[in-house]
GUTORFI-416483 format. One record per residue (C-alpha): residue number from 1; y, x, z negated. Coordinates in nm, 4 decimals, always signed. Layout:
# residues N
<node><num>NUM</num><py>Y</py><px>X</px><pz>Z</pz></node>
...
***
This chain:
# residues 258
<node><num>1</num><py>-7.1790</py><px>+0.4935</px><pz>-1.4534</pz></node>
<node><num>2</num><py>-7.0493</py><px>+0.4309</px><pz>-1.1377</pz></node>
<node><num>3</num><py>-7.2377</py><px>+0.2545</px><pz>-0.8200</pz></node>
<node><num>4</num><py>-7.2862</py><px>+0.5633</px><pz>-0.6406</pz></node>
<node><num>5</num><py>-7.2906</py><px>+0.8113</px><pz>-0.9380</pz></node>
<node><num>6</num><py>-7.3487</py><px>+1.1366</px><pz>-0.8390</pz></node>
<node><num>7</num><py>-7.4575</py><px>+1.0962</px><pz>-0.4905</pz></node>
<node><num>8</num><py>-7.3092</py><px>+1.2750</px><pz>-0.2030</pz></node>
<node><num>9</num><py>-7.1088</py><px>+1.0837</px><pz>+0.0726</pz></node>
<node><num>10</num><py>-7.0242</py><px>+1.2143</px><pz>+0.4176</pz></node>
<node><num>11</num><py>-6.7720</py><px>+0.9365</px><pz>+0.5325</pz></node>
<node><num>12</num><py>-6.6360</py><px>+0.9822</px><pz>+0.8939</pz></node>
<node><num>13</num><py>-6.2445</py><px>+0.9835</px><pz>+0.9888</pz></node>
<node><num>14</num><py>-6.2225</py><px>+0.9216</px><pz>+0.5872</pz></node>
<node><num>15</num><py>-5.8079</py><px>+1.0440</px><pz>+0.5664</pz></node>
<node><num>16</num><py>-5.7078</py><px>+0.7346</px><pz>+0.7425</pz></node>
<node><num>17</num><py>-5.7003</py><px>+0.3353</px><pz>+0.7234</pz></node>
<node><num>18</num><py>-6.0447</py><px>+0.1945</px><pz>+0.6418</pz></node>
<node><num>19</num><py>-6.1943</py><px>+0.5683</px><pz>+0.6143</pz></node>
<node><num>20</num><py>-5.9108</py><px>+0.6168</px><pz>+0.3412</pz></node>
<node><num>21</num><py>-6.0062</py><px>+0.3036</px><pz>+0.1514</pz></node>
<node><num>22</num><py>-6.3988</py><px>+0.4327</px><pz>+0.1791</pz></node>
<node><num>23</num><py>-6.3191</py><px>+0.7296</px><pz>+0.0662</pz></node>
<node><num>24</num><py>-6.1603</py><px>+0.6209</px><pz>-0.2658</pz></node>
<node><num>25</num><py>-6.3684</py><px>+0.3574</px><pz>-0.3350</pz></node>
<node><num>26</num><py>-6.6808</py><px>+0.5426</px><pz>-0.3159</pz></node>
<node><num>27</num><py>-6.5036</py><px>+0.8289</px><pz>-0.5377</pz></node>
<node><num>28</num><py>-6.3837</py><px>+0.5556</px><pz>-0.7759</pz></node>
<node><num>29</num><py>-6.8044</py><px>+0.4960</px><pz>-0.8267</pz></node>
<node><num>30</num><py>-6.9023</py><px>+0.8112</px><pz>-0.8687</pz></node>
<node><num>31</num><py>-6.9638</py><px>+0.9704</px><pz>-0.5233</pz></node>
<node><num>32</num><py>-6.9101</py><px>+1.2790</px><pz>-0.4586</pz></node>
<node><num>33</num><py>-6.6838</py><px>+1.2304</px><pz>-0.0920</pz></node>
<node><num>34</num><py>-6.7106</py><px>+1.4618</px><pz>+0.2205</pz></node>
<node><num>35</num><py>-6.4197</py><px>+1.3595</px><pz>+0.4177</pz></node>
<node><num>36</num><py>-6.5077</py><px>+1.4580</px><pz>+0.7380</pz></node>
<node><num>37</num><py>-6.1835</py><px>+1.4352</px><pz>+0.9579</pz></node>
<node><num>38</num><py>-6.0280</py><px>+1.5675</px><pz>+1.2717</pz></node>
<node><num>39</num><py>-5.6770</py><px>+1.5619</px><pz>+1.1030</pz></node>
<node><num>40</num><py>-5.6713</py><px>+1.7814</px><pz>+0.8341</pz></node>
<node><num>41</num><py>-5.3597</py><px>+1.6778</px><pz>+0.6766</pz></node>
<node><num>42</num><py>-5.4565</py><px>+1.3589</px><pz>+0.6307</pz></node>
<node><num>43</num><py>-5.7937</py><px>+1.4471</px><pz>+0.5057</pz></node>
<node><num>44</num><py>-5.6198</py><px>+1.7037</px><pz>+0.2155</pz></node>
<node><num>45</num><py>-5.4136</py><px>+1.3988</px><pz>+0.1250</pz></node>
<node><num>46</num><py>-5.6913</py><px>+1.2039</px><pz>+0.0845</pz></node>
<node><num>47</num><py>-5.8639</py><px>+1.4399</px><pz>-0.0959</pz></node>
<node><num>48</num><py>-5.5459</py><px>+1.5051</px><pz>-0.3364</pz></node>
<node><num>49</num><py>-5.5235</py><px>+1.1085</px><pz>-0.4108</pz></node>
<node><num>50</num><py>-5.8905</py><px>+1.1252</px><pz>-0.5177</pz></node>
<node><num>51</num><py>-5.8878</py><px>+1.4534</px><pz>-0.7590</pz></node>
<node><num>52</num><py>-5.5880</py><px>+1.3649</px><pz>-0.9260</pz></node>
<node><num>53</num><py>-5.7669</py><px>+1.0369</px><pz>-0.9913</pz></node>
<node><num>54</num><py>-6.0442</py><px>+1.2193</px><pz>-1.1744</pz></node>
<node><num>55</num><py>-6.2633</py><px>+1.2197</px><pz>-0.8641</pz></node>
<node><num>56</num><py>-6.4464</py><px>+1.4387</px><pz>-0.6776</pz></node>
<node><num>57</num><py>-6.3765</py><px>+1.5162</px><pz>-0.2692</pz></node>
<node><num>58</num><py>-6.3750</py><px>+1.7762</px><pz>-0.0306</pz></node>
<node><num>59</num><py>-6.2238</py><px>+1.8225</px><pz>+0.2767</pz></node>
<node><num>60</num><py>-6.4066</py><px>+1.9224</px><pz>+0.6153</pz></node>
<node><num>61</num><py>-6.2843</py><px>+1.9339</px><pz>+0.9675</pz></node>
<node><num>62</num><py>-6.4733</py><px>+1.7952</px><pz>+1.2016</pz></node>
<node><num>63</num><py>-6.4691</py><px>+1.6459</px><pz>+1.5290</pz></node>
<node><num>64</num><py>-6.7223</py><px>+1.3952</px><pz>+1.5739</pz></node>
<node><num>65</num><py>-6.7657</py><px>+1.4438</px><pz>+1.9528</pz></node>
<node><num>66</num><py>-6.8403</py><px>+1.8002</px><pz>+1.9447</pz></node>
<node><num>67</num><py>-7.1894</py><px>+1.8551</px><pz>+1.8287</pz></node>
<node><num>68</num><py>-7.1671</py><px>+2.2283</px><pz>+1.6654</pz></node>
<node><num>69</num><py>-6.8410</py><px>+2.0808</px><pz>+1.4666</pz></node>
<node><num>70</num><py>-7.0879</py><px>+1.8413</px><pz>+1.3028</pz></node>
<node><num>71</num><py>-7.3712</py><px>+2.0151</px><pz>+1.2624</pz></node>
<node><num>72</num><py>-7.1203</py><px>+2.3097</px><pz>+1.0670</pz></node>
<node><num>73</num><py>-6.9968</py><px>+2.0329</px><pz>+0.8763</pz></node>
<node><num>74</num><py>-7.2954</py><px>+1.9081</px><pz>+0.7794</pz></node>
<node><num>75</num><py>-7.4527</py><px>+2.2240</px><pz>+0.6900</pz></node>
<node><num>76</num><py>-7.1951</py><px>+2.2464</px><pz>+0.4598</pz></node>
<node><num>77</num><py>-7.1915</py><px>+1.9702</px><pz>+0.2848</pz></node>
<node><num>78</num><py>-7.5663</py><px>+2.0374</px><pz>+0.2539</pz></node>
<node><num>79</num><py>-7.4941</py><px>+2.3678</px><pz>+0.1355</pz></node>
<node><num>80</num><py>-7.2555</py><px>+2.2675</px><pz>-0.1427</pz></node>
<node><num>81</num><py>-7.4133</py><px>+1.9355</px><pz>-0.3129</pz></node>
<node><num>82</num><py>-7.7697</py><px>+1.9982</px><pz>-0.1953</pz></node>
<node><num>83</num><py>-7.8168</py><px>+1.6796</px><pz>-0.1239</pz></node>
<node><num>84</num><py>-7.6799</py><px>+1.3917</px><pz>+0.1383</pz></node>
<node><num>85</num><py>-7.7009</py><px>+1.0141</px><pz>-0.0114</pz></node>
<node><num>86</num><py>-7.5209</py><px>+0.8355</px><pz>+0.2155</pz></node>
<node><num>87</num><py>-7.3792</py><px>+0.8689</px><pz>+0.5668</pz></node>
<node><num>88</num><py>-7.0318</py><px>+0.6650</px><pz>+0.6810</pz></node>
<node><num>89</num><py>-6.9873</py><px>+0.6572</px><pz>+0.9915</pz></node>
<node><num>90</num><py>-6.6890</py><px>+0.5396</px><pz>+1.0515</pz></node>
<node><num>91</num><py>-6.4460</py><px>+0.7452</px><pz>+1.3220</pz></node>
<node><num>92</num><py>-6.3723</py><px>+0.5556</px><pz>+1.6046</pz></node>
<node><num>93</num><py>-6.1008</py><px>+0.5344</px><pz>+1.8473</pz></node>
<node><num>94</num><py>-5.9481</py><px>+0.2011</px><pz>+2.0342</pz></node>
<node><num>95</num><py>-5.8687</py><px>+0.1648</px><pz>+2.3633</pz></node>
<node><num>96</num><py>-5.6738</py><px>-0.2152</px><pz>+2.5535</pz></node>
<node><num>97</num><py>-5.8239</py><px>-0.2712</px><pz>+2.9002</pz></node>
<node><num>98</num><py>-6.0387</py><px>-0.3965</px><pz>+3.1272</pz></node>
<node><num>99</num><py>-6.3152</py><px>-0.2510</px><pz>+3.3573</pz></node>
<node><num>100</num><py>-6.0790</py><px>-0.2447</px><pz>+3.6395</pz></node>
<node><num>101</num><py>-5.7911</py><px>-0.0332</px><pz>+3.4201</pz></node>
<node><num>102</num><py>-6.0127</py><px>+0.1508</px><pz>+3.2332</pz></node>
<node><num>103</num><py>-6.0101</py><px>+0.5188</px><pz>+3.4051</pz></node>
<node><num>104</num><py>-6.3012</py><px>+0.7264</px><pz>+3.3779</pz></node>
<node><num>105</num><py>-6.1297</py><px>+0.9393</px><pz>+3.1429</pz></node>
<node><num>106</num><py>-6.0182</py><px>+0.6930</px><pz>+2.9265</pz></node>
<node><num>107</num><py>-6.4064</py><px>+0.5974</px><pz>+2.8938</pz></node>
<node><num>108</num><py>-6.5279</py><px>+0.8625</px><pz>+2.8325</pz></node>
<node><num>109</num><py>-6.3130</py><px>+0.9414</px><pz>+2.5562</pz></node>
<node><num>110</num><py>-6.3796</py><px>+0.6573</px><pz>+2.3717</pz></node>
<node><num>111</num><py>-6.7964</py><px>+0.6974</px><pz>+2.4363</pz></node>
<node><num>112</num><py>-6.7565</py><px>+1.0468</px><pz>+2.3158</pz></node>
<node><num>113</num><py>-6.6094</py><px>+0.9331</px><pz>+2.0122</pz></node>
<node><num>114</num><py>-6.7101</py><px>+0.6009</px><pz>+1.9462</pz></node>
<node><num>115</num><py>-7.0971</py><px>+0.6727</px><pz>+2.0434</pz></node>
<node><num>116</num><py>-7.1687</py><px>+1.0421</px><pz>+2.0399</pz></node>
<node><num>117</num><py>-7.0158</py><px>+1.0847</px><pz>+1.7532</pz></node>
<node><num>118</num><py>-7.2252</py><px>+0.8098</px><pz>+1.5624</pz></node>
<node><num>119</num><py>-7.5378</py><px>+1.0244</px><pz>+1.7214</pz></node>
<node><num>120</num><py>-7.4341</py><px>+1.3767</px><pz>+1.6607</pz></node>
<node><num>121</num><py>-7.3973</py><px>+1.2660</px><pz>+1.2408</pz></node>
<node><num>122</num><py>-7.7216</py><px>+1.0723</px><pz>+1.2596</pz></node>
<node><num>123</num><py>-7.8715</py><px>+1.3602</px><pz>+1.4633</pz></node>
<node><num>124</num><py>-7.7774</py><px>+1.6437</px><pz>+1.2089</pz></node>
<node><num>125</num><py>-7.7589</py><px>+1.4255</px><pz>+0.9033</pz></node>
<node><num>126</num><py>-8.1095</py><px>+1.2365</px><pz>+0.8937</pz></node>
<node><num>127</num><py>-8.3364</py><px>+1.5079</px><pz>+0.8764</pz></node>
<node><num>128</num><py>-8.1587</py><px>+1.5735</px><pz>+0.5748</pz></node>
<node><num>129</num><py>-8.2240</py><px>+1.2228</px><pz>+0.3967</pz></node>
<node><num>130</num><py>-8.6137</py><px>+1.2626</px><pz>+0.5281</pz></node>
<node><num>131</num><py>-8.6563</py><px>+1.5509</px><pz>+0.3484</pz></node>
<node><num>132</num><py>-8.5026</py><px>+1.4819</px><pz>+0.0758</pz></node>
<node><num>133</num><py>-8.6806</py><px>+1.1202</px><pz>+0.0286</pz></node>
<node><num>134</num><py>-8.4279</py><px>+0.8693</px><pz>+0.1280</pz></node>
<node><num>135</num><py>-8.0926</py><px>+0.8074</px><pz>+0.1715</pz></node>
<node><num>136</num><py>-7.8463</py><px>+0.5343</px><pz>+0.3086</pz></node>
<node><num>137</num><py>-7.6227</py><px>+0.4973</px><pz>+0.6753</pz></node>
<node><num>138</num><py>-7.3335</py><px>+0.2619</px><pz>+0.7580</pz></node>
<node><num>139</num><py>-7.2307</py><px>+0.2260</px><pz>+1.0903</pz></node>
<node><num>140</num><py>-6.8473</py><px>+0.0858</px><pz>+1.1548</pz></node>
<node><num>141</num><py>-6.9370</py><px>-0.1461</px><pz>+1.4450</pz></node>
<node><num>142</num><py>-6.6970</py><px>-0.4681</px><pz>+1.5229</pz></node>
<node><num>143</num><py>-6.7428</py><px>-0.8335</px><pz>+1.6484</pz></node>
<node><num>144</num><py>-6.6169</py><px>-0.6552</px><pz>+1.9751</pz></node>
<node><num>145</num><py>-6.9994</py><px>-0.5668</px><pz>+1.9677</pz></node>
<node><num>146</num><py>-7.0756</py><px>-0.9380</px><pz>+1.9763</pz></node>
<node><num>147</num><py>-6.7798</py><px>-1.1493</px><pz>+2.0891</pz></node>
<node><num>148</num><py>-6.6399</py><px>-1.1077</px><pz>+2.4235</pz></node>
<node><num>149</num><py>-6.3234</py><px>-0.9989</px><pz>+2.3434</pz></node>
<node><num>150</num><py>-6.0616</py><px>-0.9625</px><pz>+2.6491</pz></node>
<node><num>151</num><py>-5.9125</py><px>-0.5804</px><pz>+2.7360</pz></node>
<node><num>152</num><py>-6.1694</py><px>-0.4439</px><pz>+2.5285</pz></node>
<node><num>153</num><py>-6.3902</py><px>-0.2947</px><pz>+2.7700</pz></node>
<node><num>154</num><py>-6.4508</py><px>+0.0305</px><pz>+2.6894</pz></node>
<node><num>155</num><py>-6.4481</py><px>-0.0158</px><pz>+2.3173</pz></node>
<node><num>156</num><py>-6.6808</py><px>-0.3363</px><pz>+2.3469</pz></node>
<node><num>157</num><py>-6.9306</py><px>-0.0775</px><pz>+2.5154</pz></node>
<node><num>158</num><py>-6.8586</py><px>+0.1319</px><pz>+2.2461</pz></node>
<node><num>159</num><py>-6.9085</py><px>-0.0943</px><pz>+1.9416</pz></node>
<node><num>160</num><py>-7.2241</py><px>-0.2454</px><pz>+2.1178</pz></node>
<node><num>161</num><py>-7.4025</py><px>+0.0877</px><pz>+2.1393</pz></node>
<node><num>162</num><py>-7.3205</py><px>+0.1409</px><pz>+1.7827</pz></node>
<node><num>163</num><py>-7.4912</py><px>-0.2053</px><pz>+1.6826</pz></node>
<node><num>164</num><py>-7.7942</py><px>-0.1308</px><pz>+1.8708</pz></node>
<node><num>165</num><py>-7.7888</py><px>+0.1980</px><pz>+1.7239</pz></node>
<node><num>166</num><py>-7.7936</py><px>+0.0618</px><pz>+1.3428</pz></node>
<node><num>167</num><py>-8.0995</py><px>-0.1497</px><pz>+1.4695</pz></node>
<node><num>168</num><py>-8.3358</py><px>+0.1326</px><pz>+1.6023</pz></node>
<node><num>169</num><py>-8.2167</py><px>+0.3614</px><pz>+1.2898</pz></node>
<node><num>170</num><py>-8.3375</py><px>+0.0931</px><pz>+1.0788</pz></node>
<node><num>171</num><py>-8.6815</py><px>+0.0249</px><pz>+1.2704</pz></node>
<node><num>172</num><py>-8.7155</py><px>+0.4586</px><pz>+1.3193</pz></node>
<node><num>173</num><py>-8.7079</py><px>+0.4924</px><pz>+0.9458</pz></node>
<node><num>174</num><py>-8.8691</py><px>+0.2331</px><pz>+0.7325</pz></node>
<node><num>175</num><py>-9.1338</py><px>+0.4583</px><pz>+0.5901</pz></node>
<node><num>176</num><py>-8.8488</py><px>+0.7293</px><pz>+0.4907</pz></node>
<node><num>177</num><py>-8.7083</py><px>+0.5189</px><pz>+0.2627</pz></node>
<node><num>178</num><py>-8.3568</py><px>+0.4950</px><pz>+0.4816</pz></node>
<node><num>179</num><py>-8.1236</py><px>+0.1764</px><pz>+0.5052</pz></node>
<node><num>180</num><py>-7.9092</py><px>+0.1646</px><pz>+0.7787</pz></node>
<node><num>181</num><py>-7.6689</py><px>-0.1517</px><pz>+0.8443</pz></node>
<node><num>182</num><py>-7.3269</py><px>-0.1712</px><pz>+1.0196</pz></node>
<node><num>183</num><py>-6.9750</py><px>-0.3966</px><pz>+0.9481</pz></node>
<node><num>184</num><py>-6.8134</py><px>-0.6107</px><pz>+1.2083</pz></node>
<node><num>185</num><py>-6.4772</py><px>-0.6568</px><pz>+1.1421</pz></node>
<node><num>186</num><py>-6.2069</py><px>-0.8180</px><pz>+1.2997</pz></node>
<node><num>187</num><py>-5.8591</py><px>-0.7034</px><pz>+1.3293</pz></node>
<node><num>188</num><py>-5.7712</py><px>-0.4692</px><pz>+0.9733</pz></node>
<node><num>189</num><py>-5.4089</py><px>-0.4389</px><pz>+0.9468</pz></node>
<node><num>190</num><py>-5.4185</py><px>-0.0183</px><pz>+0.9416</pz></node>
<node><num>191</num><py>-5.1808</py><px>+0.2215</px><pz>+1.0578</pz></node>
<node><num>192</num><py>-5.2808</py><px>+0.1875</px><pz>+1.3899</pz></node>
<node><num>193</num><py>-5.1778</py><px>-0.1886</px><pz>+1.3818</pz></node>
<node><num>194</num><py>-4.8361</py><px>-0.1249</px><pz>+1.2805</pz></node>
<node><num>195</num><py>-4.8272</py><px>+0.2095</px><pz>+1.5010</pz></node>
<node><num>196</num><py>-4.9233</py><px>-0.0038</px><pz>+1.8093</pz></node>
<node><num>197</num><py>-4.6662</py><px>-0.2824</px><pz>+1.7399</pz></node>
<node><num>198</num><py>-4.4151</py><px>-0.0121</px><pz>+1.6897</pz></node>
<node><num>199</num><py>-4.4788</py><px>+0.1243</px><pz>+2.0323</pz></node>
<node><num>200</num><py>-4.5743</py><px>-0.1219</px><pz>+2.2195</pz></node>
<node><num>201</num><py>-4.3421</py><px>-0.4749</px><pz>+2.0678</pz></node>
<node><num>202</num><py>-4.0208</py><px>-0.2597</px><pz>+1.9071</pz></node>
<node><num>203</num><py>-3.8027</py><px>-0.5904</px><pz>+1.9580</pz></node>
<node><num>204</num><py>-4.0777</py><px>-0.8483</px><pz>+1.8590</pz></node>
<node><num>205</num><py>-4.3096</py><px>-0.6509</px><pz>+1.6153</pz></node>
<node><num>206</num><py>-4.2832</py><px>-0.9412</px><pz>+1.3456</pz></node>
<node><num>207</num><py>-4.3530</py><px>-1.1945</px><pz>+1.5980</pz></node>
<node><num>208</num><py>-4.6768</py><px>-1.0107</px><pz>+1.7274</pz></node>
<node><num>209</num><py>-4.7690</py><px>-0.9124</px><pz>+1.3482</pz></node>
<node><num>210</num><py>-4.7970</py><px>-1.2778</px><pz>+1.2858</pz></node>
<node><num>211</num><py>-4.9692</py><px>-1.3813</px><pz>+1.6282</pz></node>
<node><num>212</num><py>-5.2347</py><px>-1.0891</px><pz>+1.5841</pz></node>
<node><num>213</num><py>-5.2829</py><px>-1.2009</px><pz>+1.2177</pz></node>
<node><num>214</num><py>-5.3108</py><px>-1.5517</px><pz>+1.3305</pz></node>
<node><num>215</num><py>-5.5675</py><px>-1.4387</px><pz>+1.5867</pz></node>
<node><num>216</num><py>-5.8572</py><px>-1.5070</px><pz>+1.2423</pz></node>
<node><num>217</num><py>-5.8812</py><px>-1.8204</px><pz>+1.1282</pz></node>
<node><num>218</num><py>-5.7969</py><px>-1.7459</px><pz>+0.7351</pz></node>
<node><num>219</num><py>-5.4512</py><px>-1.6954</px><pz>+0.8668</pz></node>
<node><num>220</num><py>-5.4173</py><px>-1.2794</px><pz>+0.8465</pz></node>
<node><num>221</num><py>-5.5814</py><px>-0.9634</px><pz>+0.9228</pz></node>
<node><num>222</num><py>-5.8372</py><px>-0.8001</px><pz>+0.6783</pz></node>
<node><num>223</num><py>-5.7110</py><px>-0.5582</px><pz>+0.3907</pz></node>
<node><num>224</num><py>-5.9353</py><px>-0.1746</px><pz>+0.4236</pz></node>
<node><num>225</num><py>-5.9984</py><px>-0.2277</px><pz>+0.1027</pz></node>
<node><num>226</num><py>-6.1906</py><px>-0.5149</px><pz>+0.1424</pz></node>
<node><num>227</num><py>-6.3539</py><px>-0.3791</px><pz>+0.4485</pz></node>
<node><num>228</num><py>-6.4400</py><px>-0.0892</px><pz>+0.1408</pz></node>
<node><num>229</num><py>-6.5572</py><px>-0.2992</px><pz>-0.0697</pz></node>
<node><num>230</num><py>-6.8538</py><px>-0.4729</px><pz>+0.1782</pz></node>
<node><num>231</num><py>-6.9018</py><px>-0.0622</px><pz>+0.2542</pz></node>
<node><num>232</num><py>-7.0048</py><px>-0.0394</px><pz>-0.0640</pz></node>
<node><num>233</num><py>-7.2358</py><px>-0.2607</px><pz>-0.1855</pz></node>
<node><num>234</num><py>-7.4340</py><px>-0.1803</px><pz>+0.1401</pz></node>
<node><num>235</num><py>-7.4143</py><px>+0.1706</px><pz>+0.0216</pz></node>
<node><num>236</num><py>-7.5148</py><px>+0.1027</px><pz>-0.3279</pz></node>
<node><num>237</num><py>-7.8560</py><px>-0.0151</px><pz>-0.5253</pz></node>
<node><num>238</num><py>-7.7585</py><px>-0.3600</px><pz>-0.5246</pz></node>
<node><num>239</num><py>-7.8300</py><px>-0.4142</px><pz>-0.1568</pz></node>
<node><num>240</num><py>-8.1348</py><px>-0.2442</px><pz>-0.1577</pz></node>
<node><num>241</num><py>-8.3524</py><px>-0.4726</px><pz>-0.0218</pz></node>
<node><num>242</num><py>-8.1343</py><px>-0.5132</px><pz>+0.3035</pz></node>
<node><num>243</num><py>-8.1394</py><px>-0.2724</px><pz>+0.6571</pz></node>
<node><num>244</num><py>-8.1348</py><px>-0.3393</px><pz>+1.0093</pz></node>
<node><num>245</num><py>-7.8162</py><px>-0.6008</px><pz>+0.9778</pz></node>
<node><num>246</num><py>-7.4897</py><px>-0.6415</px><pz>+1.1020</pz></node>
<node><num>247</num><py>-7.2485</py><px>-0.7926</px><pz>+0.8663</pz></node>
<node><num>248</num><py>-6.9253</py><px>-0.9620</px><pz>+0.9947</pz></node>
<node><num>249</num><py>-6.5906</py><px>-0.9616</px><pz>+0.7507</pz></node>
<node><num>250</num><py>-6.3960</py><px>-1.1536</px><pz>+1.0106</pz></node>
<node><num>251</num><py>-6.1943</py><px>-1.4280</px><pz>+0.8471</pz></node>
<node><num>252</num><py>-6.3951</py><px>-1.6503</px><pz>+1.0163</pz></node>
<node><num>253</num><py>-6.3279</py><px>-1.5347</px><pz>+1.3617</pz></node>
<node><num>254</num><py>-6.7093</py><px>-1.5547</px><pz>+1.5004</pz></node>
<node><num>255</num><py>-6.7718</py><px>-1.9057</px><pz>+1.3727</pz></node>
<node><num>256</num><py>-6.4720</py><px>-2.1087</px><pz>+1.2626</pz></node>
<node><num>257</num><py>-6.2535</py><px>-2.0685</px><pz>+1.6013</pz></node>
<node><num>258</num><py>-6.0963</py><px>-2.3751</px><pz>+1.7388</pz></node>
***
């Protein structure tokens, strides 16, 4: 039997990077996995990767920032597995700058994702795991929400409102028998990492790589697996005596810095 045998997961922007490496993990244990995803190319692939491995995962578009996408996807998730276990949320977008080049556009983008999206699935998704008796959330914050990190103003914003968010989840629903905790991570070497250096360092990229991996004291940037792996024992019964925390996986960024 698997950690999360038979319970249904929604996990957030689950075709890609760390949502990818949720996805399959959590399938690997059992879950049954709702990739909600605003690519849906990358969300069948997912999905494929998981059924061929014996697992079990469907596919459902959704854009986090748009509040009737969510609540459809949600309803039918509910509608299919009758139940909702455990809530991922983990889209997010990034954005470099500071709060002099950060446009008003720019922003808002990353509020509407990065926040409103975090409300509109614990918004439609919560009064699901009160009436059914419990259930468990996991917020993707960062140590952006903790560390001031430089050109990271909109996202710091971002990632703070999501830690503050886990905290009043957790206090709002003691007596439902909910857990809700979030992940800081550092830098996770994803497709967006190597996209970005790709873009941005096309005569240099190894020479950034290393200097961005550097950037955490163990010497490299995190695997999404192992990001998966924390997801899931706060997901499962063997953390079930924790809520209302922020866990770091950061190499050793927040303490051990020179």
């Amino acid at each position: 039997m698997g950690k999360l045998q038979d319970q249904t997961v929604i996990v957030t922007g689950g075709g890609k990077g760390i949502g990818e490496a949720i996805s399959t993990t959590f399938a690997a244990e059992g879950g049954r996995v709702a990739v909600f995803e605003f690519d849906e190319v990358a969300a069948g692939e997912v999905v494929d990767q998981i059924t061929k491995a014996g697992g079990t995962a469907e596919a459902f578009p959704c854009d986090v920032s748009d509040a009737d996408s969510v609540k459809s996807a949600v309803d039918a998730v509910a509608e299919k597995w009758g139940s909702i276990d455990v809530l991922v949320n983990n889209a997010g977008v990034a954005h470099i700058g500071t709060a002099c080049s950060t446009g008003p556009e720019d922003f808002e983008r990353v509020l509407n994702v990065n926040v409103k999206g975090v409300y509109h699935c614990l918004h439609f998704v919560l009064p699901q795991m009160v009436k059914q008796g419990g259930g468990v959330v996991l917020n993707m914050s960062s140590i952006a929400a903790v560390a001031g990190l430089p050109d990271r103003f909109a996202y710091s914003a971002s990632k703070g409102a999501v830690h503050t968010m886990t905290l009043s989840v957790a206090a709002d629903h003691l007596n439902d028998k909910i857990r809700c905790n979030c992940i800081c991570p550092a830098r996770v070497h994803t497709p967006f990492v190597d996209g970005y250096l790709e873009q941005n360092y096309p005569d240099n990229r190894d020479e950034m790589f290393a200097k961005l991996s550097a950037a955490q004291p163990i010497g490299r940037m995190a695997k999404p697996a192992e990001i998966a792996n924390l997801a899931l024992y706060l997901c499962s019964e063997d953390s079930s005596f924790i809520t209302g925390q922020a866990f770091p996986i950061d190499g050793g960024y927040m303490n051990l810095r020179p």
